[in-house]
Biopython code that builds the backbone (N, CA, C, O; Angstrom):
import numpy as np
from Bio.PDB.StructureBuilder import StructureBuilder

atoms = [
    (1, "UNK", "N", (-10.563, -25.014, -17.942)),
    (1, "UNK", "CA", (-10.116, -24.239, -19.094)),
    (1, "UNK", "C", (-11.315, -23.553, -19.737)),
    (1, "UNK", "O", (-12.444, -24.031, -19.624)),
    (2, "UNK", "N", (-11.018, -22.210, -20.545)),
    (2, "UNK", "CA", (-12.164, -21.872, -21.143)),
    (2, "UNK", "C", (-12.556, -22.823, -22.330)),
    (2, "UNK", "O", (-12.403, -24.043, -22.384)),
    (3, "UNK", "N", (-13.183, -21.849, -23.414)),
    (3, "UNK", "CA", (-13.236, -22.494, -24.409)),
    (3, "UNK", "C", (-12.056, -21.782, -25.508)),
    (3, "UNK", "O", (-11.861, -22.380, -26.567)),
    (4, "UNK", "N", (-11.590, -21.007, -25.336)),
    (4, "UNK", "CA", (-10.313, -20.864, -26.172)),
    (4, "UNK", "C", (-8.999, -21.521, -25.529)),
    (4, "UNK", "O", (-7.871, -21.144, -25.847)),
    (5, "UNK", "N", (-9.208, -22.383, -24.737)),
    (5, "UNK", "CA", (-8.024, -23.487, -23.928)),
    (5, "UNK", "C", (-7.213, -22.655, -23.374)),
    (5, "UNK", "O", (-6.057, -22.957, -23.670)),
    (6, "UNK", "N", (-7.277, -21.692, -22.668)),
    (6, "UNK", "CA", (-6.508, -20.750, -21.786)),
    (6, "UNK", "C", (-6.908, -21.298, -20.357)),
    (6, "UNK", "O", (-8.063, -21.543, -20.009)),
    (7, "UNK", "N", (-5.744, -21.456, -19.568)),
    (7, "UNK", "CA", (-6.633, -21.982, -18.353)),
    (7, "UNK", "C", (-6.449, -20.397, -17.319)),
    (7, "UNK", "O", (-5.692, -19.427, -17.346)),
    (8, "UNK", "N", (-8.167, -21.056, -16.074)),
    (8, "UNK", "CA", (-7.448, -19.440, -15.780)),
    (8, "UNK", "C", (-7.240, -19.928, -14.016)),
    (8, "UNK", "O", (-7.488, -20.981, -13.428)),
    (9, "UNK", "N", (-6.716, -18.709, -13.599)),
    (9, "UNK", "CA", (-6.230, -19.374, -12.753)),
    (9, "UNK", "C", (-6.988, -18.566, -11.395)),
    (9, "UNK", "O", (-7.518, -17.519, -11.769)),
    (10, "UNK", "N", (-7.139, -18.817, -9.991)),
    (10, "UNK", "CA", (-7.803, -18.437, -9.188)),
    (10, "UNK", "C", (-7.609, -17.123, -9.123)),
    (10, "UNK", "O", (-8.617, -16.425, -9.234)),
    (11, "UNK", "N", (-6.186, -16.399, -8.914)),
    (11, "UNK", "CA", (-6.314, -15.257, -8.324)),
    (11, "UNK", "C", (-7.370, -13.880, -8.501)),
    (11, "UNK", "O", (-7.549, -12.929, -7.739)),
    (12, "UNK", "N", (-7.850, -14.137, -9.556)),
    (12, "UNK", "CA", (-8.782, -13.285, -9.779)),
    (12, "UNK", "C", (-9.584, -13.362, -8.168)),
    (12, "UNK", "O", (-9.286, -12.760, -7.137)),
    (13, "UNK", "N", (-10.333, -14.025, -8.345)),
    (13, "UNK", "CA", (-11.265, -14.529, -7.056)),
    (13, "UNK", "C", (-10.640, -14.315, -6.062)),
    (13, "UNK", "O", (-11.339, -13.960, -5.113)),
    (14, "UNK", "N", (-9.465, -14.392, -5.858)),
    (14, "UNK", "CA", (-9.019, -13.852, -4.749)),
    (14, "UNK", "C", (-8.374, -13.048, -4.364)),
    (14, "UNK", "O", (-8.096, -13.009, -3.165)),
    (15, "UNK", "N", (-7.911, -12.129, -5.237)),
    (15, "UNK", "CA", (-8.149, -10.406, -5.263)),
    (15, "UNK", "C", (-9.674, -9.684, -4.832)),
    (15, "UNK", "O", (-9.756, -8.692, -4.107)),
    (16, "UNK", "N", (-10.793, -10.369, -5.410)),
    (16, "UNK", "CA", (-11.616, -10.039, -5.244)),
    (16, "UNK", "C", (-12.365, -10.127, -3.604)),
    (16, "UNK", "O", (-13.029, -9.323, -2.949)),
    (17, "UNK", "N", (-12.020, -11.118, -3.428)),
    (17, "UNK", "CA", (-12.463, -11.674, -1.823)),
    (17, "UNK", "C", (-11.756, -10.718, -1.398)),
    (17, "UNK", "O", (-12.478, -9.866, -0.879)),
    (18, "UNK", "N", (-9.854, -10.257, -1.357)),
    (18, "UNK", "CA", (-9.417, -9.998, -0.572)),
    (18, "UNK", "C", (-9.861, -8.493, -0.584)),
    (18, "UNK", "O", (-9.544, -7.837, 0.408)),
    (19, "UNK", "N", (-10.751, -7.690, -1.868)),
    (19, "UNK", "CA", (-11.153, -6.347, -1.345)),
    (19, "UNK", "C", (-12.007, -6.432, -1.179)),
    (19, "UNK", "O", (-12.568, -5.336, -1.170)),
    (20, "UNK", "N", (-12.899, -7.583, -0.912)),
    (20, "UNK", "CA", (-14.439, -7.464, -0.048)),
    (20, "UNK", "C", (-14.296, -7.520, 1.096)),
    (20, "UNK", "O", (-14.998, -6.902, 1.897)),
    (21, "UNK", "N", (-13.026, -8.538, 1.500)),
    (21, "UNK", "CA", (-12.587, -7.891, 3.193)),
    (21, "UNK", "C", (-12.211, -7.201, 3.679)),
    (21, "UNK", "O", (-12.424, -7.039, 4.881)),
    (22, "UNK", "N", (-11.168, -6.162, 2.679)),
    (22, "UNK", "CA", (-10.464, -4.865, 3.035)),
    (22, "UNK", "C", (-11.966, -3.646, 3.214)),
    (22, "UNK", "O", (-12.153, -2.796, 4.084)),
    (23, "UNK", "N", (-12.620, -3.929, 2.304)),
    (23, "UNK", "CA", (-13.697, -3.173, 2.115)),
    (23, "UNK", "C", (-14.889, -3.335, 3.498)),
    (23, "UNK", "O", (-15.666, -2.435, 3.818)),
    (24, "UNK", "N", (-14.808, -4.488, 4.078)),
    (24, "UNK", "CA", (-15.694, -4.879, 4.953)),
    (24, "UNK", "C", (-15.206, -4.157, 6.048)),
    (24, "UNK", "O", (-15.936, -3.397, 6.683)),
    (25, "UNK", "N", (-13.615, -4.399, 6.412)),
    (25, "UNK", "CA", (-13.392, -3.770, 7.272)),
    (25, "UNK", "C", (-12.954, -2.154, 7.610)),
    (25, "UNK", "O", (-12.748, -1.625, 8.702)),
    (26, "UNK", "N", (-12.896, -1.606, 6.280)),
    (26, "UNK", "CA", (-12.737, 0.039, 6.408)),
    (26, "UNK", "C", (-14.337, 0.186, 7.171)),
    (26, "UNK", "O", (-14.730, 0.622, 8.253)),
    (27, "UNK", "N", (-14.795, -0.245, 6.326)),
    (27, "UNK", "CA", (-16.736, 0.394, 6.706)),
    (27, "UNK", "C", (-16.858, -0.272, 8.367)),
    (27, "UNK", "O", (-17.758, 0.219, 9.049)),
    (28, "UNK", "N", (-16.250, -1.031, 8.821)),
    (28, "UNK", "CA", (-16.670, -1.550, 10.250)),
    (28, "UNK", "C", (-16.019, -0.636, 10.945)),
    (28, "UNK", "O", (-16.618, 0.005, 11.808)),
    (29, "UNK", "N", (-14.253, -0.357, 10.597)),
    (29, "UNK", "CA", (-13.874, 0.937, 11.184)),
    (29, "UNK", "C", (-14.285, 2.209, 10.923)),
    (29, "UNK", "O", (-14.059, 3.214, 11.597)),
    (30, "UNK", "N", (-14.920, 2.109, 9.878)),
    (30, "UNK", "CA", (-15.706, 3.577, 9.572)),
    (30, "UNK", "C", (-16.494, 3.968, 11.100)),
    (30, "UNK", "O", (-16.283, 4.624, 12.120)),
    (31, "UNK", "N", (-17.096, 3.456, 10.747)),
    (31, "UNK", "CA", (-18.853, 2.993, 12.163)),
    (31, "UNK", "C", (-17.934, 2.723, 13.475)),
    (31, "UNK", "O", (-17.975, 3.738, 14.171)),
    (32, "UNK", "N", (-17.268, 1.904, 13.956)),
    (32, "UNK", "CA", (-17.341, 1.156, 15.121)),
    (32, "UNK", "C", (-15.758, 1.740, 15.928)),
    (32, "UNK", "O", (-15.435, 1.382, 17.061)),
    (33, "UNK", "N", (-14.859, 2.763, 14.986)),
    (33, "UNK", "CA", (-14.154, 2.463, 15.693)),
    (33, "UNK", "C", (-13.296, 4.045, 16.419)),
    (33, "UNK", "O", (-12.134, 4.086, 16.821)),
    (34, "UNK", "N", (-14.364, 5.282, 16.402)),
    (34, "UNK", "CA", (-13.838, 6.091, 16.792)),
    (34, "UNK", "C", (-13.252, 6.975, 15.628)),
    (34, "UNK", "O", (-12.806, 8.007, 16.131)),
    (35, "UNK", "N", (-13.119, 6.965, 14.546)),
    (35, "UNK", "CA", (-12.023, 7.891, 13.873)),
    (35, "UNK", "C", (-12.486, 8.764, 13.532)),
    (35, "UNK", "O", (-13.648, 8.698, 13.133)),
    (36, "UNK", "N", (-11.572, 10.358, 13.534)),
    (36, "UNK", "CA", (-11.834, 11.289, 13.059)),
    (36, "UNK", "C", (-12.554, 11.669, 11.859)),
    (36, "UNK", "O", (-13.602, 12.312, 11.914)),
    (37, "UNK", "N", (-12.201, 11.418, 11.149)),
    (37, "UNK", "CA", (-12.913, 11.375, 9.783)),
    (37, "UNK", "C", (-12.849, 9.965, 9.050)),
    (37, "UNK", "O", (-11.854, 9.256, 8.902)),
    (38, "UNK", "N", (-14.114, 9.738, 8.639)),
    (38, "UNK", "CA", (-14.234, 8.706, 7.610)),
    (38, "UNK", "C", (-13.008, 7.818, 6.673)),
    (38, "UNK", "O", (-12.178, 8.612, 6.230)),
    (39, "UNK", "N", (-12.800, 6.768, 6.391)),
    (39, "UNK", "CA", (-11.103, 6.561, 5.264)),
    (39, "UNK", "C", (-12.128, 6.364, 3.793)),
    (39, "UNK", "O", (-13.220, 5.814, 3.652)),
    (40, "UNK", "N", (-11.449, 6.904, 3.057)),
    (40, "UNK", "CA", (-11.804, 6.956, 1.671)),
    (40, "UNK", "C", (-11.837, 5.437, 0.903)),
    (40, "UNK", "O", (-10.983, 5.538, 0.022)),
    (41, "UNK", "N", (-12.262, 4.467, 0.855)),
    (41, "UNK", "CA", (-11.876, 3.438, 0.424)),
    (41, "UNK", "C", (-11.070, 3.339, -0.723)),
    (41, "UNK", "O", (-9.984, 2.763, -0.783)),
    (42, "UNK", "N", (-11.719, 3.993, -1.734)),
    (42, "UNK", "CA", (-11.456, 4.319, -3.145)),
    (42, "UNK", "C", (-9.673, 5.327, -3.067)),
    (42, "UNK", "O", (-8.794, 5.193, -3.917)),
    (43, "UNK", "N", (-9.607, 5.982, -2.196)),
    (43, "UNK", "CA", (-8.464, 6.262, -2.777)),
    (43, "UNK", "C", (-7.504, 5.664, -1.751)),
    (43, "UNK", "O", (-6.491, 6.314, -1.495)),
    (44, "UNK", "N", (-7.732, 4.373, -1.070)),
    (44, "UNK", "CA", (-6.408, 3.778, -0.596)),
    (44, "UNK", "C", (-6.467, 1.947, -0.984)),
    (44, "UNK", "O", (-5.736, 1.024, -0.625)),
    (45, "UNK", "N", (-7.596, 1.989, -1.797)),
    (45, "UNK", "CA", (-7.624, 0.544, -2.221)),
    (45, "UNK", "C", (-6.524, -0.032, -2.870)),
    (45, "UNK", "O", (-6.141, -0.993, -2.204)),
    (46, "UNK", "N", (-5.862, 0.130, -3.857)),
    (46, "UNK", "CA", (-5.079, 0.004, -5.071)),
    (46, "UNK", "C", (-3.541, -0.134, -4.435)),
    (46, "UNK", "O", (-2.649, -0.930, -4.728)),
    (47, "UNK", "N", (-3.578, 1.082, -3.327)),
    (47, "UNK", "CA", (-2.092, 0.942, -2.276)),
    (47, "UNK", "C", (-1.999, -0.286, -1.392)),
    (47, "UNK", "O", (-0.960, -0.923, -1.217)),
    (48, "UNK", "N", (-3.547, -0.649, -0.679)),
    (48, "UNK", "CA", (-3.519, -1.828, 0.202)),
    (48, "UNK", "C", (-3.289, -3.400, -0.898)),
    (48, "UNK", "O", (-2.641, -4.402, -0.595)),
    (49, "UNK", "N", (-4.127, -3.119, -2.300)),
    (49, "UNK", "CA", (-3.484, -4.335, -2.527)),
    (49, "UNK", "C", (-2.645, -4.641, -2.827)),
    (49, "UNK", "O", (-2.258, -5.804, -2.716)),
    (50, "UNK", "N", (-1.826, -3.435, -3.488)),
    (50, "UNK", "CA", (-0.209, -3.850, -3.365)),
    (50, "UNK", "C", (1.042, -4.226, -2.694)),
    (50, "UNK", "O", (2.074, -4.814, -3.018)),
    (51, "UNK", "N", (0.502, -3.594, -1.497)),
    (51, "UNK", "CA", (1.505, -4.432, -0.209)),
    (51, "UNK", "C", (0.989, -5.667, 0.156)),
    (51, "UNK", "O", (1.837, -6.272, 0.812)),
    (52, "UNK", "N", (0.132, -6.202, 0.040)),
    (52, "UNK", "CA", (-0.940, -7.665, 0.023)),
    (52, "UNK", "C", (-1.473, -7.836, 1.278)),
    (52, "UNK", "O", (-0.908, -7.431, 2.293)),
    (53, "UNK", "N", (-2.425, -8.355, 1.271)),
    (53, "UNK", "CA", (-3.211, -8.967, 2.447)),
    (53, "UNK", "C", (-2.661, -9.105, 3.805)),
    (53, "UNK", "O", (-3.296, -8.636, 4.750)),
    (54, "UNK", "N", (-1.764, -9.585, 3.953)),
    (54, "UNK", "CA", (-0.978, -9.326, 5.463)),
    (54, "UNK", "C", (-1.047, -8.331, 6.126)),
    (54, "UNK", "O", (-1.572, -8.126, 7.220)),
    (55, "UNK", "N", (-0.079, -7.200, 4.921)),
    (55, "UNK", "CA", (0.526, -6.138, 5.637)),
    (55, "UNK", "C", (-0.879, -4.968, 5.448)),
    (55, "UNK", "O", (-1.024, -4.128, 6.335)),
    (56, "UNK", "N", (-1.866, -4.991, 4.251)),
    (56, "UNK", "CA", (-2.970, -4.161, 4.415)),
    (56, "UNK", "C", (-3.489, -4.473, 5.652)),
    (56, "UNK", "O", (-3.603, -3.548, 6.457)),
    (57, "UNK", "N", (-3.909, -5.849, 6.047)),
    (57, "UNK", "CA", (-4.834, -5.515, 7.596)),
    (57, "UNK", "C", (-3.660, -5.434, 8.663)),
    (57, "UNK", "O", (-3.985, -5.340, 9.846)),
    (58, "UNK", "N", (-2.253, -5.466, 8.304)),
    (58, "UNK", "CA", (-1.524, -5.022, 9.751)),
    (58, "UNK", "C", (-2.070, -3.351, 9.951)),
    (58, "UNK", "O", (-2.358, -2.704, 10.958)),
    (59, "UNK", "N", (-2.056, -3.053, 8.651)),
    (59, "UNK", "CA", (-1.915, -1.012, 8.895)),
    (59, "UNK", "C", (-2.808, -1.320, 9.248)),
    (59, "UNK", "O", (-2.518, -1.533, 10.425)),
    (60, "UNK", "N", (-4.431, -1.684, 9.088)),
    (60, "UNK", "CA", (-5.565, -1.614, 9.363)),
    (60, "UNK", "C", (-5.859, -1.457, 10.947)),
    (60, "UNK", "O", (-6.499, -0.660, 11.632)),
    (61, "UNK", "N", (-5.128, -2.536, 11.174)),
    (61, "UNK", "CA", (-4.751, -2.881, 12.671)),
    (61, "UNK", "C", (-4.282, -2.097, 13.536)),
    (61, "UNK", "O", (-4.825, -1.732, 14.579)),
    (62, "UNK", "N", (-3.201, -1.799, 13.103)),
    (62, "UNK", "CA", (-2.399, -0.410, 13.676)),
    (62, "UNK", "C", (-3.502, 1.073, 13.750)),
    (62, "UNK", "O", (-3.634, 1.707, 14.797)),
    (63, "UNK", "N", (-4.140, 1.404, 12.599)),
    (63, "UNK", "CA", (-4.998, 2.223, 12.490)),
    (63, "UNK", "C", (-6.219, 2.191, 13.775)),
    (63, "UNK", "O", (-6.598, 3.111, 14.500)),
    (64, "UNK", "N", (-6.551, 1.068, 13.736)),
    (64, "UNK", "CA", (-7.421, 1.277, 14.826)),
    (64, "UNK", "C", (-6.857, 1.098, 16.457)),
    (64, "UNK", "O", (-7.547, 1.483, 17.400)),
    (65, "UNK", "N", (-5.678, 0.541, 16.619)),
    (65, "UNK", "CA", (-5.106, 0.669, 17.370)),
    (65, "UNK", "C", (-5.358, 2.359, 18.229)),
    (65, "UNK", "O", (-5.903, 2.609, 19.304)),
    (66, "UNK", "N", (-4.795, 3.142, 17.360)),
    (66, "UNK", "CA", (-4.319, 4.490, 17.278)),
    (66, "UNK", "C", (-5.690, 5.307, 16.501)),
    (66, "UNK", "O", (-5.520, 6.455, 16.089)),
    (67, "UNK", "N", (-6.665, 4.810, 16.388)),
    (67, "UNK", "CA", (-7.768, 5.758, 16.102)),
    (67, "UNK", "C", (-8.268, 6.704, 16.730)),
    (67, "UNK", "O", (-9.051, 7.314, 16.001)),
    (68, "UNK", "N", (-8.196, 7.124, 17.728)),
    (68, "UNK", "CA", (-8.455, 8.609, 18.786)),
    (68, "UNK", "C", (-7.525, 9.593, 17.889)),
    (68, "UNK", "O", (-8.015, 10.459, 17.165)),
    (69, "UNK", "N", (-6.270, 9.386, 18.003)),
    (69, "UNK", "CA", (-5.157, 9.936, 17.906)),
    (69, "UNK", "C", (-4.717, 10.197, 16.295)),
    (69, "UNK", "O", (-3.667, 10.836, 16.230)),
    (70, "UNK", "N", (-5.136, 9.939, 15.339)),
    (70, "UNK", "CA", (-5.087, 10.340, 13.817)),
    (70, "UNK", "C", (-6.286, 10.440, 13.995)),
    (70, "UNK", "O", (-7.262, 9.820, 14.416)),
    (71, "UNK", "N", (-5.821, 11.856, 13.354)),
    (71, "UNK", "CA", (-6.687, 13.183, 12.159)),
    (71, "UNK", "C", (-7.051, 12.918, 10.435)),
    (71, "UNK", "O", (-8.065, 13.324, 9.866)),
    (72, "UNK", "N", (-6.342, 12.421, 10.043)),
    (72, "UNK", "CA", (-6.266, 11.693, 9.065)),
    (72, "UNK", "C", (-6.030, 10.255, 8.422)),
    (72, "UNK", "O", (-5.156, 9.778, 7.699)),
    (73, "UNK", "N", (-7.569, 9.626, 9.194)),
    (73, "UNK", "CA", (-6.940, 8.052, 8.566)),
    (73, "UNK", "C", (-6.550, 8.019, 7.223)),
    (73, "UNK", "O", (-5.383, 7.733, 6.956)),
    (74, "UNK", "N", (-7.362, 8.271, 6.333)),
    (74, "UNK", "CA", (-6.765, 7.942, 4.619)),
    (74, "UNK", "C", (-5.733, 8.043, 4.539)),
    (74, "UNK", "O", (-4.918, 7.125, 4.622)),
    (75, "UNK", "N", (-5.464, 9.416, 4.320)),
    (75, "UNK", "CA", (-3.425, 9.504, 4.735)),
    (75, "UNK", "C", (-2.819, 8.825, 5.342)),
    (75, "UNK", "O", (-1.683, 8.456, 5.044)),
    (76, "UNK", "N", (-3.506, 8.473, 6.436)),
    (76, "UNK", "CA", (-2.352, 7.274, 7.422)),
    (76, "UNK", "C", (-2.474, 5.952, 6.741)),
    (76, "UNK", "O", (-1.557, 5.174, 7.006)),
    (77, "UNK", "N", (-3.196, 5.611, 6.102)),
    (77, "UNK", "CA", (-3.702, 4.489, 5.390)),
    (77, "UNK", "C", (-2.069, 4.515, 4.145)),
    (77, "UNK", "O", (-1.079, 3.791, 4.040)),
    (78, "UNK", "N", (-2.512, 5.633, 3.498)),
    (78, "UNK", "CA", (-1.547, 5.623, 1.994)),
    (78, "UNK", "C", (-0.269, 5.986, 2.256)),
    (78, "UNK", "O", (0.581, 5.761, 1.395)),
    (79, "UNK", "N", (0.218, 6.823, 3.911)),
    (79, "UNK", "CA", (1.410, 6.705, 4.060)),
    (79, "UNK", "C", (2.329, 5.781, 4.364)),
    (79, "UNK", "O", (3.514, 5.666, 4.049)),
    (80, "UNK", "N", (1.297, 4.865, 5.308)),
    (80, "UNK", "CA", (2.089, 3.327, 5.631)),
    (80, "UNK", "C", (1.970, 2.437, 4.687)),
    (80, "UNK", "O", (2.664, 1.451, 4.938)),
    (81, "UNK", "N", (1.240, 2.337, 3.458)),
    (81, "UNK", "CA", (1.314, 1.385, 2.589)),
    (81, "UNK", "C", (2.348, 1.958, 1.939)),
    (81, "UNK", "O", (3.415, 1.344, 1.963)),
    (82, "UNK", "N", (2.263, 3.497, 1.079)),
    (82, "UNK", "CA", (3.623, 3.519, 0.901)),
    (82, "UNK", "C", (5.102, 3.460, 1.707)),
    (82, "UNK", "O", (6.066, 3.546, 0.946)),
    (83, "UNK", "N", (5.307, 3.373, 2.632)),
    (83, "UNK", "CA", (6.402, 3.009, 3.561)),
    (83, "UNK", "C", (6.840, 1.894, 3.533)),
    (83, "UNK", "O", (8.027, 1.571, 3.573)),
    (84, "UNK", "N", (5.544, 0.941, 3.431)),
    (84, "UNK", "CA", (5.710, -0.278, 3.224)),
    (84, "UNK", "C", (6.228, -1.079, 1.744)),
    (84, "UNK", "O", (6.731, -2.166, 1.461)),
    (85, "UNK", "N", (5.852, -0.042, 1.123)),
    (85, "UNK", "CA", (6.262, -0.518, -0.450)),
    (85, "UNK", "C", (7.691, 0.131, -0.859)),
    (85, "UNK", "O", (8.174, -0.036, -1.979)),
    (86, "UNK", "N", (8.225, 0.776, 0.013)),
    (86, "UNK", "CA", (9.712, 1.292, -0.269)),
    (86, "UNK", "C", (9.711, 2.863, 0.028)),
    (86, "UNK", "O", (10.649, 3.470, -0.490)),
    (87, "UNK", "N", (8.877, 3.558, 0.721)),
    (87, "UNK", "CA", (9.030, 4.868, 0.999)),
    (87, "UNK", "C", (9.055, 6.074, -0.406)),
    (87, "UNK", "O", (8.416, 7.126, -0.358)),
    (88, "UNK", "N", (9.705, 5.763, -1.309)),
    (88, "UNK", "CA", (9.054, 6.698, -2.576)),
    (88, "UNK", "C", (8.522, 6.388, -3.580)),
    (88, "UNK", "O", (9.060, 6.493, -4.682)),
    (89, "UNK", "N", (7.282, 5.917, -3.369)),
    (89, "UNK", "CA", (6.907, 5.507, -4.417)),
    (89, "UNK", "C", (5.927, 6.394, -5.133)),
    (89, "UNK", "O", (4.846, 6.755, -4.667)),
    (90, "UNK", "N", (6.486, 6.757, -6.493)),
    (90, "UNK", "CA", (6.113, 8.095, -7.362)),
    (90, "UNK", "C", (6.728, 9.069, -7.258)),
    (90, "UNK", "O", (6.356, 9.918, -8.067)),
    (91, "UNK", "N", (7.539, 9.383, -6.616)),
    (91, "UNK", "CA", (8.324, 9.954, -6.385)),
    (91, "UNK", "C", (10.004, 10.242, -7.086)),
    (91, "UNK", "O", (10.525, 11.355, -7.014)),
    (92, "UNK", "N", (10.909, 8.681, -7.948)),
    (92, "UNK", "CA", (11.333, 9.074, -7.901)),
    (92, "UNK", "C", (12.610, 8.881, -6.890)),
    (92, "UNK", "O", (12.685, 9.457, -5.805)),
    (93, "UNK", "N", (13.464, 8.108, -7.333)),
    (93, "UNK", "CA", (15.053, 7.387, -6.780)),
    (93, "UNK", "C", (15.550, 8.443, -5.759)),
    (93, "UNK", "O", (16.094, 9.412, -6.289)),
    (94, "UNK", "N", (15.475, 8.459, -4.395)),
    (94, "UNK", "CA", (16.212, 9.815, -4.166)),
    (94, "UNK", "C", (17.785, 9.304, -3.328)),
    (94, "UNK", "O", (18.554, 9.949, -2.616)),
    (95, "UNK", "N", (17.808, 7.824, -3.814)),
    (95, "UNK", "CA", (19.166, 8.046, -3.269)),
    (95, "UNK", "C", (20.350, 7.658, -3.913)),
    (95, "UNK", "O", (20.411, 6.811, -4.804)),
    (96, "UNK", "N", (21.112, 8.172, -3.535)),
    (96, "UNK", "CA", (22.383, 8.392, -4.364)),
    (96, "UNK", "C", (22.884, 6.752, -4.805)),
    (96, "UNK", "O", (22.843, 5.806, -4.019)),
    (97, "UNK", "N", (23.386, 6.664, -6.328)),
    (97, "UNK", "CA", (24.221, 5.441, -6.482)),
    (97, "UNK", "C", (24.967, 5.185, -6.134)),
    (97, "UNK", "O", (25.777, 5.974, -5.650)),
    (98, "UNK", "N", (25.190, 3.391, -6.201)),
    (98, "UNK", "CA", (26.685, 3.350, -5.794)),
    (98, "UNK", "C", (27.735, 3.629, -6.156)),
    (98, "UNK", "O", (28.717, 3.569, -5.417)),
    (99, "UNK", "N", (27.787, 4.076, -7.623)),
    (99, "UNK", "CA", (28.872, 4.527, -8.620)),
    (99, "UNK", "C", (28.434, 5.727, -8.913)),
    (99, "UNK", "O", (27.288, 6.030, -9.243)),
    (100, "UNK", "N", (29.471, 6.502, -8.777)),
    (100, "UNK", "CA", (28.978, 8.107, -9.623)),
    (100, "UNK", "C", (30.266, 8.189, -10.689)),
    (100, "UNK", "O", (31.414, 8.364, -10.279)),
    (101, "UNK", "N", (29.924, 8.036, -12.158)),
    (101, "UNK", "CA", (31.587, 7.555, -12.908)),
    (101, "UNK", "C", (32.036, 9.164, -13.010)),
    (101, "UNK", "O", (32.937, 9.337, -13.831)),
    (102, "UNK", "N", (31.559, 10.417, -12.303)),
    (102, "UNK", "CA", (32.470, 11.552, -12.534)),
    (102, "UNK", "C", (33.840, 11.176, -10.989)),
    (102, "UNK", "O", (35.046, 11.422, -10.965)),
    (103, "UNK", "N", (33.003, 10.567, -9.990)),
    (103, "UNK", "CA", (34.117, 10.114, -9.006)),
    (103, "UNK", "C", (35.336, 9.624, -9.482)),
    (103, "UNK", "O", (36.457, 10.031, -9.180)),
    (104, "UNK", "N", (34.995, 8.588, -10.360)),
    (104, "UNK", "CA", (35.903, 7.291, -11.050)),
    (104, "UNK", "C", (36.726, 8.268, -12.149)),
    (104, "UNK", "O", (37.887, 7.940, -12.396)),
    (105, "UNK", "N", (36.155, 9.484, -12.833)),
    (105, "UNK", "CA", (36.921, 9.842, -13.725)),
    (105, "UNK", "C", (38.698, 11.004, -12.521)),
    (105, "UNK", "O", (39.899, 11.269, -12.485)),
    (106, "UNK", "N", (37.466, 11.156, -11.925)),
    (106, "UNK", "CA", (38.583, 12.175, -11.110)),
    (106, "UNK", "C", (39.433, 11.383, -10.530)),
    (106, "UNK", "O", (40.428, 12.101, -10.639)),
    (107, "UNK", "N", (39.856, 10.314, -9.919)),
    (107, "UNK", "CA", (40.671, 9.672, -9.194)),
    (107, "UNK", "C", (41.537, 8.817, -10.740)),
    (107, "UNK", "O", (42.680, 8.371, -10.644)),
    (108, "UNK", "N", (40.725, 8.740, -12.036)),
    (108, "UNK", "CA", (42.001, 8.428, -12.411)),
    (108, "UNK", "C", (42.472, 9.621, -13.131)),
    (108, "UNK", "O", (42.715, 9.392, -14.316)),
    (109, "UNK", "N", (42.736, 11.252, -12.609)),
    (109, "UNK", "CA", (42.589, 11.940, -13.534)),
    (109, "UNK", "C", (42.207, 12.526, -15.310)),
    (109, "UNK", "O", (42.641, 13.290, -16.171)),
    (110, "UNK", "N", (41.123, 11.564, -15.062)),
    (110, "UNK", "CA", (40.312, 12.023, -16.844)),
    (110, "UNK", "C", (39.136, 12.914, -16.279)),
    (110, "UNK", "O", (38.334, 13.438, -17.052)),
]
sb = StructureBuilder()
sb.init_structure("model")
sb.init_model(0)
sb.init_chain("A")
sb.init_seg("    ")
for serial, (resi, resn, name, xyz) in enumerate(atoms, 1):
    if name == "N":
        sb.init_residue(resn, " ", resi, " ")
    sb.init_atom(name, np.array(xyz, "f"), 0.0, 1.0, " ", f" {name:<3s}", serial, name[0])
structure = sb.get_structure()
């Protein structure tokens, strides 16, 4: 506990670990693994930790899999995390509800 009796709890520390490894391994694929252009760390960090640790080093994985062949890792980076997080994210609901009450008004004629 601190000294204002709040206890704290690990995850900090391990958010932190988990972008010293995300971070370890962009820069190893930076260097070691063929790709077209460089991945931005900074602008796909924040997306990888939100899908969490698993699924960030699956794309990672996949990425180098397929590194000859993307032109754009970063993008491929922030498109599969967003895919992974539900496909629009910022974007914006684009699909239709299950209720539309102008349906419901017309079938009972109101």
């Amino acid at each position: 506990m601190d000294p204002k009796g709040v206890r704290r709890s690990g995850n900090f520390a391990k958010r932190n670990s988990t972008s010293t490894k995300l971070s370890r391994k962009i820069g190893w694929l930076n260097n070691h693994a063929g790709l077209q252009e460089e991945i931005r760390f900074a602008d796909v960090k924040e997306l990888l930790a939100q899908v969490g640790d698993e699924e960030a080093f699956m794309i990672l994985q996949n990425l180098e899999k397929k590194a000859r062949d993307i032109q754009k890792p970063t993008n491929y980076i922030i498109s599969s995390a967003r895919n992974s997080l539900g496909g629009n994210r910022g974007r914006g609901n684009r699909t239709r509800p299950r209720f539309w009450p102008s349906a419901a008004l017309h079938r009972r004629g109101g």
